[in-house]
C-alpha positions as CSV (number, residue, x, y, z in Angstrom):
1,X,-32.0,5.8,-8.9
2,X,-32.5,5.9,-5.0
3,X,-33.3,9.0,-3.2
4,X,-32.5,9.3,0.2
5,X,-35.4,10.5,2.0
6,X,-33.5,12.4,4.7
7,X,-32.1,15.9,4.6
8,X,-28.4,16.4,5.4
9,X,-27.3,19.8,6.9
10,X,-24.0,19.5,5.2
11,X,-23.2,17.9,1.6
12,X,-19.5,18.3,1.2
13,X,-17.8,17.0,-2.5
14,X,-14.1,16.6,-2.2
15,X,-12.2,13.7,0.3
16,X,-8.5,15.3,0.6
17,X,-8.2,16.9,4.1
18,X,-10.1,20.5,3.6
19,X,-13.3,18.0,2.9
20,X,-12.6,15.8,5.7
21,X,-11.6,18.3,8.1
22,X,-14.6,20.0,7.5
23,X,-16.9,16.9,7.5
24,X,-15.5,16.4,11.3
25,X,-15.7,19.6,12.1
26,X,-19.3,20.2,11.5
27,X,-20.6,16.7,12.6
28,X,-18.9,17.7,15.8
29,X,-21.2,20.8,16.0
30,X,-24.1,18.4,15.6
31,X,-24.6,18.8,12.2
32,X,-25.5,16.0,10.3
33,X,-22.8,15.6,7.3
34,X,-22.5,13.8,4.3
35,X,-19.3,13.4,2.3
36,X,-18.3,12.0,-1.5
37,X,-15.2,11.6,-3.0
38,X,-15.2,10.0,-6.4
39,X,-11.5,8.4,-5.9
40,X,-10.0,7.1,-2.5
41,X,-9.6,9.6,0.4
42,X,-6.3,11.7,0.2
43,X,-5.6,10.4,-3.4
44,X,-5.2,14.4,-4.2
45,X,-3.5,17.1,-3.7
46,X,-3.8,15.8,0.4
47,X,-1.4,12.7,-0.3
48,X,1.2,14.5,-2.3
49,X,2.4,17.6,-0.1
50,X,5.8,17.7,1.6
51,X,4.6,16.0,5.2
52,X,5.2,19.0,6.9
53,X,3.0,20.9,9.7
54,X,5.6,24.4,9.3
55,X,4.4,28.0,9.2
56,X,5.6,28.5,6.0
57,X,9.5,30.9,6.7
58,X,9.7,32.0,2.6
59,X,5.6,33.3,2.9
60,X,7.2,36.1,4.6
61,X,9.1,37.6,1.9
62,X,6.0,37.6,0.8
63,X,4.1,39.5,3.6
64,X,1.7,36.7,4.2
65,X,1.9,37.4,7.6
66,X,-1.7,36.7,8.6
67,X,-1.2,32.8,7.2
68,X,2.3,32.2,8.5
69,X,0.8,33.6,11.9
70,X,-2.2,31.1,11.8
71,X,-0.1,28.4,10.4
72,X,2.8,28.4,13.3
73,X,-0.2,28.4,15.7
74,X,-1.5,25.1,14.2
75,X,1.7,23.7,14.1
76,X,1.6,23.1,18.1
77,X,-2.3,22.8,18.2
78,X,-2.3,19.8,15.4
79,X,1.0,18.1,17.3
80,X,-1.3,18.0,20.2
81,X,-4.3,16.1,18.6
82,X,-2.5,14.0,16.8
83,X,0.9,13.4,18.6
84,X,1.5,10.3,17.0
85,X,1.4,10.7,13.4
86,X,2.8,14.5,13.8
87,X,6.3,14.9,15.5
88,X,8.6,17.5,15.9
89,X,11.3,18.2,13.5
90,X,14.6,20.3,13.5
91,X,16.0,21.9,10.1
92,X,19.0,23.5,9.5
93,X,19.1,26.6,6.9
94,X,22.6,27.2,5.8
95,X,23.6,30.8,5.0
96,X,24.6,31.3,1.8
97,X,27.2,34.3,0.9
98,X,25.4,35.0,-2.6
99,X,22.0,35.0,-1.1
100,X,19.6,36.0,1.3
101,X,21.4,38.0,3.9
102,X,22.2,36.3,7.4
103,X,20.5,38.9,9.4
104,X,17.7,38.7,7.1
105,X,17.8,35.1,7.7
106,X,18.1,36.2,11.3
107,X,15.0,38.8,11.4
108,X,12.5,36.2,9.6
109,X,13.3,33.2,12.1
110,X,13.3,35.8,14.7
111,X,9.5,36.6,13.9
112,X,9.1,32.9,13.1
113,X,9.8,31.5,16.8
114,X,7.8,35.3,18.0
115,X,4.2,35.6,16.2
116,X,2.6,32.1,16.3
117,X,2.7,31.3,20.3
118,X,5.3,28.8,20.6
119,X,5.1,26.9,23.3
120,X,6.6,23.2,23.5
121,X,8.2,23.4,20.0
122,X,12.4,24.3,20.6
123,X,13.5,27.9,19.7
124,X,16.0,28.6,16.4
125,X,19.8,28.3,17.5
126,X,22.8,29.6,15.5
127,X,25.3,26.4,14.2
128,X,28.7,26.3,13.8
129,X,28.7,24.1,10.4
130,X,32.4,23.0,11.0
131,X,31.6,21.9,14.6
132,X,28.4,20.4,14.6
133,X,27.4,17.2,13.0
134,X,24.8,18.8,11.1
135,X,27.8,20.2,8.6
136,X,29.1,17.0,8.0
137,X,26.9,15.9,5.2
138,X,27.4,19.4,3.6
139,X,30.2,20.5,1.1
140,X,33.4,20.7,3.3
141,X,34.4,24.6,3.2
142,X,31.9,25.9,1.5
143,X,29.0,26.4,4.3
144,X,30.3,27.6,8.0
145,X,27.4,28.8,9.4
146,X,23.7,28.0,9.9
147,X,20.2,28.7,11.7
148,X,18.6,26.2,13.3
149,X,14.7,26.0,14.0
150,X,11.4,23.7,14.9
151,X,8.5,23.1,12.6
152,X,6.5,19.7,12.4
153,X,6.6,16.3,10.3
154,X,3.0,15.2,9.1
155,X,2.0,11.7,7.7
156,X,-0.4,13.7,5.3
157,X,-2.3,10.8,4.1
158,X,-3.1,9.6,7.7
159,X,-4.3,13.2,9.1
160,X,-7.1,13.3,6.2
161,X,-7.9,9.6,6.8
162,X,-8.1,10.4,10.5
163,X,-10.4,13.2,9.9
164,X,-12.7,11.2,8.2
165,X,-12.4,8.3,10.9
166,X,-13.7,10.9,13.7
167,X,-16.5,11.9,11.2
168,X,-17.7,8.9,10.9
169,X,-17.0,7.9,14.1
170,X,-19.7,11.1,15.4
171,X,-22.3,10.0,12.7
172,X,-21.3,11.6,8.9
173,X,-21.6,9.6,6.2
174,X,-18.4,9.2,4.1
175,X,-18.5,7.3,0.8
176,X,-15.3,7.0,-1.2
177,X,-15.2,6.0,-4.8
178,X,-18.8,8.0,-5.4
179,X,-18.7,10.6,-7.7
180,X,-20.7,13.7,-7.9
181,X,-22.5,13.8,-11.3
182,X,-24.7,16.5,-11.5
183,X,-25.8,19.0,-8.8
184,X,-28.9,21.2,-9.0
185,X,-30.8,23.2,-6.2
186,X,-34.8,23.1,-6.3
187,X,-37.0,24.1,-3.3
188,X,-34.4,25.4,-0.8
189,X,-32.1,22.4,-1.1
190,X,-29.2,21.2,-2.9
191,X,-30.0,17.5,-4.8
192,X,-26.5,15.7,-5.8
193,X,-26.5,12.6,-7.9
194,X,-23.8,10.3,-7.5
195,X,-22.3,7.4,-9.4
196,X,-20.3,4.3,-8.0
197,X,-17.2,4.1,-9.6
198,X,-16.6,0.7,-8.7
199,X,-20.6,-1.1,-9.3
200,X,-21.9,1.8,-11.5
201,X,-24.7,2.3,-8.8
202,X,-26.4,5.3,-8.8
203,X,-27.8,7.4,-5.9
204,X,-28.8,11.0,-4.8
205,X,-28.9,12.9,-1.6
206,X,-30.2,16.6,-0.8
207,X,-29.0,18.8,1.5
208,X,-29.5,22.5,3.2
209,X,-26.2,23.4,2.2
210,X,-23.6,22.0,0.0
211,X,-19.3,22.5,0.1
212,X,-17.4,22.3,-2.8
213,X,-14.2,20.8,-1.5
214,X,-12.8,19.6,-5.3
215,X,-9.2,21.0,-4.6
216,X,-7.9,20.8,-8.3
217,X,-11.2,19.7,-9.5
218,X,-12.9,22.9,-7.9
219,X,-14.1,24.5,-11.1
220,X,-15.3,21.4,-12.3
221,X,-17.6,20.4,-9.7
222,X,-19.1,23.9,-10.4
223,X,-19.8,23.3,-13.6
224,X,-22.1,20.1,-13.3
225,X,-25.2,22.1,-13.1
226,X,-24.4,24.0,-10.1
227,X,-26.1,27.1,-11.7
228,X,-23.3,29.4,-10.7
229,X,-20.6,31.6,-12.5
230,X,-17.2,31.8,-10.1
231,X,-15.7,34.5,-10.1
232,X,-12.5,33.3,-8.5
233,X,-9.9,31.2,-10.2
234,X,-7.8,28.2,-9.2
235,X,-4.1,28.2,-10.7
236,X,-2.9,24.6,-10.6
237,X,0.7,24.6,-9.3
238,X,2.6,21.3,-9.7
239,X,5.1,20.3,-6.9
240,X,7.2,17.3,-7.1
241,X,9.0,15.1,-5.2
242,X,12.2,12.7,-5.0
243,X,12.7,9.8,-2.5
244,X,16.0,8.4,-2.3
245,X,18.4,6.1,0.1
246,X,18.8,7.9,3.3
247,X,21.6,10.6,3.1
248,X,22.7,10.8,6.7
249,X,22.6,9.4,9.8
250,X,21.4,12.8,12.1
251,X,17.7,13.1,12.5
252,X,17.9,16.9,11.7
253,X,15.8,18.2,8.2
254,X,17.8,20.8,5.8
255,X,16.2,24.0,4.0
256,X,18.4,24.7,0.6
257,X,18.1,28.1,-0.5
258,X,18.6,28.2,-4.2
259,X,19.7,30.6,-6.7
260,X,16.6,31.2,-8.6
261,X,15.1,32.5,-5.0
262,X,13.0,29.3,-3.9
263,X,14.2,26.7,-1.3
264,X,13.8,23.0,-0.9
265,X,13.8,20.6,1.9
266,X,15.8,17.4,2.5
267,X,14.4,15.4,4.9
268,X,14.8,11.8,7.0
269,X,12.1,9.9,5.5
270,X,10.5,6.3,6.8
271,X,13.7,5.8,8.5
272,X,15.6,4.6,6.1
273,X,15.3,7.0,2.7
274,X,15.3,10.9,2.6
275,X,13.0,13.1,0.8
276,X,13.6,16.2,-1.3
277,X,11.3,18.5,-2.5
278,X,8.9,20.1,-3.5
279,X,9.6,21.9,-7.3
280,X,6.9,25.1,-7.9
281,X,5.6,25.0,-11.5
282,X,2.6,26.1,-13.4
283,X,0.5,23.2,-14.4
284,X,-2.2,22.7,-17.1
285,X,-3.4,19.7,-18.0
286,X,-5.5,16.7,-16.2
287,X,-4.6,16.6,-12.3
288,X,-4.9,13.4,-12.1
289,X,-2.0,12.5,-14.4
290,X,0.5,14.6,-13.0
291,X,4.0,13.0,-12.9
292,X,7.6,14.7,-11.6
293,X,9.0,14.7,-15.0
294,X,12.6,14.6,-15.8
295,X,13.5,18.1,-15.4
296,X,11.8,18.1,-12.1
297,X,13.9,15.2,-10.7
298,X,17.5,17.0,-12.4
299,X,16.4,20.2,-10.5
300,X,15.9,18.6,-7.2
301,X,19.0,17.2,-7.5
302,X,21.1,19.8,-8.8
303,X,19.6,21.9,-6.1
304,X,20.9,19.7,-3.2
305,X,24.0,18.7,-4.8
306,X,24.7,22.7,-4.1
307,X,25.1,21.6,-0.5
308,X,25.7,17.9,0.3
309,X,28.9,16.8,-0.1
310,X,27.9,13.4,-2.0
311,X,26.2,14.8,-5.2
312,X,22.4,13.5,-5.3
313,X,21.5,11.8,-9.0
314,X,18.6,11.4,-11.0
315,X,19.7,7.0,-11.0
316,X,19.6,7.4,-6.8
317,X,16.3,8.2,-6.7
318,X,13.9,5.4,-5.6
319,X,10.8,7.1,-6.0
320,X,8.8,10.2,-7.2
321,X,5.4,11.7,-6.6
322,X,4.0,14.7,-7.8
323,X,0.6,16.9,-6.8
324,X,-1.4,19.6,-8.1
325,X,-1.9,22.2,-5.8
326,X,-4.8,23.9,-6.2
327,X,-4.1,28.1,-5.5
328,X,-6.5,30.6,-5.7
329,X,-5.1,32.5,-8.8
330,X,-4.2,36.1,-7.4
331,X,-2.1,37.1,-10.7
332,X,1.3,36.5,-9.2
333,X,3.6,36.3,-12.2
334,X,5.2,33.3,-10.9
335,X,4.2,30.3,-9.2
336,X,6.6,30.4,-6.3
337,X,5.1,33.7,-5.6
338,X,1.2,32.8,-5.6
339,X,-0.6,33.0,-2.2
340,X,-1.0,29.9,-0.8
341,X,-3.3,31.3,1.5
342,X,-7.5,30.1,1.4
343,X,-10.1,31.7,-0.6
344,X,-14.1,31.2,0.0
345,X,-16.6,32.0,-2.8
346,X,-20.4,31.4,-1.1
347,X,-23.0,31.7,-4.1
348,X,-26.4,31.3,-3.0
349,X,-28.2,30.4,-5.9
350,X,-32.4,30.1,-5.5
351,X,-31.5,31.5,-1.7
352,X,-29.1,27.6,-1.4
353,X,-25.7,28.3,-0.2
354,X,-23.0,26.6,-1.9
355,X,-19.4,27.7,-0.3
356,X,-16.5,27.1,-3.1
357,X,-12.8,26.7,-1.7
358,X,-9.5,27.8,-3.6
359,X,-6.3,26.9,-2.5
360,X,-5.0,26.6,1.3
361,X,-2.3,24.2,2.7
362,X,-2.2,21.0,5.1
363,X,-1.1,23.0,8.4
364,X,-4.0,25.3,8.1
365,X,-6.6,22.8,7.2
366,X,-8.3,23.2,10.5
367,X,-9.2,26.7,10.6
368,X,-10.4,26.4,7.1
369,X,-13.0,24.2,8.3
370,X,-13.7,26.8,11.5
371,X,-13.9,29.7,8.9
372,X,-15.8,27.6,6.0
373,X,-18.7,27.0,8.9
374,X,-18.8,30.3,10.1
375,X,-19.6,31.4,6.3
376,X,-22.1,29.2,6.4
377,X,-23.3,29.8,9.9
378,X,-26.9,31.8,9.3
379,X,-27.9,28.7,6.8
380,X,-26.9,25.7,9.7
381,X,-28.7,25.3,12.6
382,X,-25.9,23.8,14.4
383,X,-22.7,26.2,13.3
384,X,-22.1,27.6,16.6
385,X,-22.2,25.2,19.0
386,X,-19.0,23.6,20.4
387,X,-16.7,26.2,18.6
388,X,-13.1,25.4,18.3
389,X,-13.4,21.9,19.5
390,X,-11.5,20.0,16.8
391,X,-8.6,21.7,18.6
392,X,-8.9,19.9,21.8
393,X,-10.3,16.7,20.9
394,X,-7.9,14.3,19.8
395,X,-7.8,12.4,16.2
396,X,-8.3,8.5,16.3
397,X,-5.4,7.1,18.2
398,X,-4.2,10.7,19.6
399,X,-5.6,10.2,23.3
400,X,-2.2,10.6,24.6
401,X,0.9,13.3,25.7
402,X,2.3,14.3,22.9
403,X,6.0,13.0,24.5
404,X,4.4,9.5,24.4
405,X,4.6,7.9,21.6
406,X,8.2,6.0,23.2
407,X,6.3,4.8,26.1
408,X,3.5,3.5,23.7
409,X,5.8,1.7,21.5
410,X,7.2,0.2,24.5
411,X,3.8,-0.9,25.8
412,X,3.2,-2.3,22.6
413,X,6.3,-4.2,22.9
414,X,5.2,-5.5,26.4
415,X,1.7,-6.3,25.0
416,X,2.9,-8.0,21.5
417,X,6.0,-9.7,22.7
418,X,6.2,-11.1,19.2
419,X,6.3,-7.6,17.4
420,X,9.7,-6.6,16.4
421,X,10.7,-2.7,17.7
422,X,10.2,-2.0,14.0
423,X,7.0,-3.4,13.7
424,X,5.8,-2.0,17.0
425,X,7.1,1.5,15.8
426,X,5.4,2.0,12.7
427,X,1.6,0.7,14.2
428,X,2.5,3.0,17.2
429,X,3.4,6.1,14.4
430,X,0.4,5.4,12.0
431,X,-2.4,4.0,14.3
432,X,-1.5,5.3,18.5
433,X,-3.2,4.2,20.8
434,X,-5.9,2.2,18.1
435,X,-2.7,-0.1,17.4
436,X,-4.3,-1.8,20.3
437,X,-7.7,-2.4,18.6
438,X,-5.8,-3.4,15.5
439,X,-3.8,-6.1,17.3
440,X,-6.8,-7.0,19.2
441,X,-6.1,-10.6,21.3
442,X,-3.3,-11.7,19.1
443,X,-0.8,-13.9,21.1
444,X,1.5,-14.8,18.2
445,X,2.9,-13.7,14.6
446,X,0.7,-16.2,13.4
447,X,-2.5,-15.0,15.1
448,X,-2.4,-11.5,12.7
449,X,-2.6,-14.0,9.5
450,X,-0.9,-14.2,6.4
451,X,2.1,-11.8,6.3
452,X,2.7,-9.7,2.7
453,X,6.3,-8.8,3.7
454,X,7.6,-5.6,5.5
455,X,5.5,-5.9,8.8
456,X,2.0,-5.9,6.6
457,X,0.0,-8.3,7.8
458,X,-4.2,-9.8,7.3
459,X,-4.7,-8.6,10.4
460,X,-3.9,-4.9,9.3
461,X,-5.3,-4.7,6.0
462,X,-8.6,-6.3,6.8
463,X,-8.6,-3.4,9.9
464,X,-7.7,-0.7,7.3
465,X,-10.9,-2.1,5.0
466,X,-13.1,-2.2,7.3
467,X,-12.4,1.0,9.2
468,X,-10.3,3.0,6.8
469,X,-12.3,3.0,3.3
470,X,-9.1,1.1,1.9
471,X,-10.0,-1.0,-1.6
472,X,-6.4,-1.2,-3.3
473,X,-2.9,-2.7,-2.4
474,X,-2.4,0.9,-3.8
475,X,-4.7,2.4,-1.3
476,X,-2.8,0.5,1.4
477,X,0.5,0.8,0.6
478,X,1.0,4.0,-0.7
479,X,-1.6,6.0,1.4
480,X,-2.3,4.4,4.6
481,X,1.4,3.9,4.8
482,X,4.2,4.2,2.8
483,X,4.9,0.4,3.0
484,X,5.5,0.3,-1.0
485,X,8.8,1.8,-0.7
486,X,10.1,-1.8,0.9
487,X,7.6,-3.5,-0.8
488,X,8.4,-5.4,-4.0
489,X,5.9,-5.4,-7.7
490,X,5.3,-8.9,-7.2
491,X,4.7,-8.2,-3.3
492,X,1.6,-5.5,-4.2
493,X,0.4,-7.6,-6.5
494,X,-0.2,-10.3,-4.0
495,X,-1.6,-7.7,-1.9
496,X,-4.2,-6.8,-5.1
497,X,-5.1,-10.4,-5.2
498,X,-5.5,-11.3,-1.7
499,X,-8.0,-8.8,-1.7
500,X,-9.6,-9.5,-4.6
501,X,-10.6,-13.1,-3.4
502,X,-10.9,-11.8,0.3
503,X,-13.4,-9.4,-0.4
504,X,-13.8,-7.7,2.7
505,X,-17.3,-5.5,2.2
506,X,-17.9,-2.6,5.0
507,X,-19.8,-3.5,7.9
508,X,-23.1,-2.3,8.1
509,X,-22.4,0.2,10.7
510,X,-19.6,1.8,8.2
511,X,-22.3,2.1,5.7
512,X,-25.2,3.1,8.0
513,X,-23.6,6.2,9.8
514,X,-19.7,5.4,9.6
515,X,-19.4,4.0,13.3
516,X,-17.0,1.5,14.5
């Protein structure tokens, strides 16, 4: 078993985008940082969310006014640093006679486009359903009127993977598939011993201060040896999710009020499919084999067949994911209801902080990592310095306006003569201004290697395994992009055994301090 010599400020266990946003975040205050997560990163709860940077309208019935403030101010703070993997979206909330009232529609979007600073993002507009192409999907005479309002569309996978880019771009060390065994504190530090899931390889760091970033797995990680009885409590939540053949032609999300009291979304998805979600139910079993099952896929359906005028079925849908989400249990009687604000527990056993994290949500990821380092300011030595910085300094590929992402697809275009618009839109989305460091000096189709099918090329995949921690066809096509919706079986398994005979190990620099 090696141990590393060195002393890390910073052990964090957990890759989804509370670990990784934290990793950056504390690297960037000059911290040194290492981070393990025994799967690939985002393969969580961080993977499986509904893509959307939004401040949360329903939390307000709730009085979670605190979180839906911080979370409309991210909104337009996270479009800014990462303008090309966040983009603005418009949806349309139909009023419903039998439900919530309009002017409490009214007074909550009212307060929505008020409290969280606003700036760039459009204001809420009233719709005339029988005017407006918005109401033509929709049941003919049954809605007439809507509201109209911004939030933001996330590639969820991407932000967490991006995080941990810029981590290991300042000097953290990130190791995927490397689970935490056992954790015990002796002599004023934390000692975690990890396992390769892949080679079986054992290792152990220590560090001065140790985050437990497990989402679903929280409790857990606390019980390998960590010497510490939680008081809080995580209540798993599943939320599922349909994909099916794009619905409309309008680029304009809905929000479905239903008539048990929750909502879902429909939204344009990938450009050609539209996604509906997310189902709110009380979960108990392994998180790691959560699947939408068939009442979840009847509900989503039913639920927008209440509105669109071509009925959505189960046989329409294309594809389904599901994730746990991992609330801090505050005794709500219904999941719908639970907080899904963030909850810290700092136990210090022997004097050796170890912060715990329960719940929180994608668009407030960032100020979790502010606050989480601010717990643990008086046991870092660098917690202060260069405050609020990861909301100013753009993610990998970000360095650009955040009305720019046209003009680089376009240079891209001029660059890449070769690249189809579609092809030059999807690097452009998923990579910005690093699509250019991906393409490198390519001069032809032929120059980016063998092609898989659906713009994938060598080219790509060996940039997303040596600079993005990818190891799987699944890693690749369902988390760096969402390429296996056009791909085919037979296509991903090509995928799985090109890379098995191309083995493509991290460079050195990966492995030695994660830059590139």
């Amino acid at each position: 078993m090696r141990l590393l010599e060195r002393i890390f400020d910073l052990a964090i266990i957990g890759g989804g985008v509370n670990g990784c946003g934290i990793a950056r975040d504390a690297v960037g205050r000059g911290n040194t940082v290492f981070l393990c997560e025994m799967n690939d990163l985002a393969s969580g709860t961080s993977s499986w969310s509904t893509k959307l940077v939004h401040g949360g309208l329903r939390y307000l019935e709730y009085y979670e006014f605190r979180l839906v403030r911080e979370a409309l101010i991210e909104r337009e703070i996270l479009w800014g640093v990462a303008p090309h993997i966040i983009r603005p979206l418009r949806f349309v909330l139909p009023h419903h006679a039998g439900l919530r009232p309009a002017w409490l529609l009214r007074l909550g979007l009212f307060l929505y486009d008020h409290i969280g600073g606003r700036h760039l993002l459009p204001a809420t507009r009233s719709v005339d359903l029988t005017k407006d192409e918005v109401g033509r999907p929709l049941i003919p005479n049954r809605y007439s009127r809507a509201f109209e309002y911004s939030d933001c569309f996330v590639d969820d996978a991407r932000l967490v993977v991006l995080n941990a880019r810029d981590a290991a771009d300042k000097g953290a060390e990130i190791r995927t598939r490397t689970r935490a065994t056992e954790i015990r504190q002796s002599d004023g530090v934390w000692t975690v011993s990890m396992v390769d899931t892949i080679t079986g390889a054992r290792s152990t760091i220590r560090a001065r201060a140790l985050i437990n970033a497990g989402g679903p797995w929280v409790e857990d990680v606390l019980g390998r040896g960590a010497g510490v009885n939680a008081k809080a409590k995580v209540r798993l939540v599943q939320g599922s999710h349909i994909v099916v053949k794009k619905l409309y032609d309008h680029d304009r999300a809905y929000m479905f009020q239903n008539a048990d009291g929750r909502i879902i979304f429909v939204i344009p998805y990938q450009d050609d499919f539209t996604l509906i979600g997310t189902t709110d139910r009380d979960y108990d079993g392994d998180p790691a084999k959560v699947k939408a099952t068939p009442e979840e896929i009847q509900y989503l359906c039913t639920a927008a067949s209440e509105y669109l005028a071509k009925p959505v079925k189960p046989e329409d849908v294309v594809w389904t994911y599901s994730g746990v989400r991992p609330l801090y249990d505050d005794g709500a009687s219904e999941a719908k209801a639970a907080t899904r604000d963030y909850v810290f527990e700092l136990d210090t056993p022997g004097g050796v902080p170890l912060l715990s994290i329960y719940g929180g949500k994608i668009t407030t990821y960032r100020r979790l990592a502010e606050e989480a380092l601010e717990r643990l300011a008086p046991y870092l030595r660098s917690a202060k310095a260069r405050e609020g910085w990861t909301g100013k300094w753009p993610l990998p590929g970000g360095d650009m306006d955040v009305s720019a992402i046209d003009t680089l697809i376009a240079d891209l275009q001029r660059g890449y003569p070769f690249l189809t618009v579609e092809h030059a839109r999807r690097l452009a989305r998923a990579y910005g201004t690093r699509a250019i460091k991906l393409l490198g000096d390519a001069k032809s189709a032929a120059d980016l290697g063998q092609s898989f099918g659906a713009t994938l090329t060598e080219r790509e995949v060996r940039y997303l395994m040596n600079n993005e921690w990818a190891v799987t066809a699944e890693d690749i096509v369902w988390r760096r992009s969402k390429l296996g919706l056009r791909l085919s079986a037979d296509q991903i398994a090509a995928l799985d055994d090109w890379i098995a005979s191309h083995a493509v190990s991290q460079s050195p620099l990966l492995e030695a301090g994660g830059r590139s």
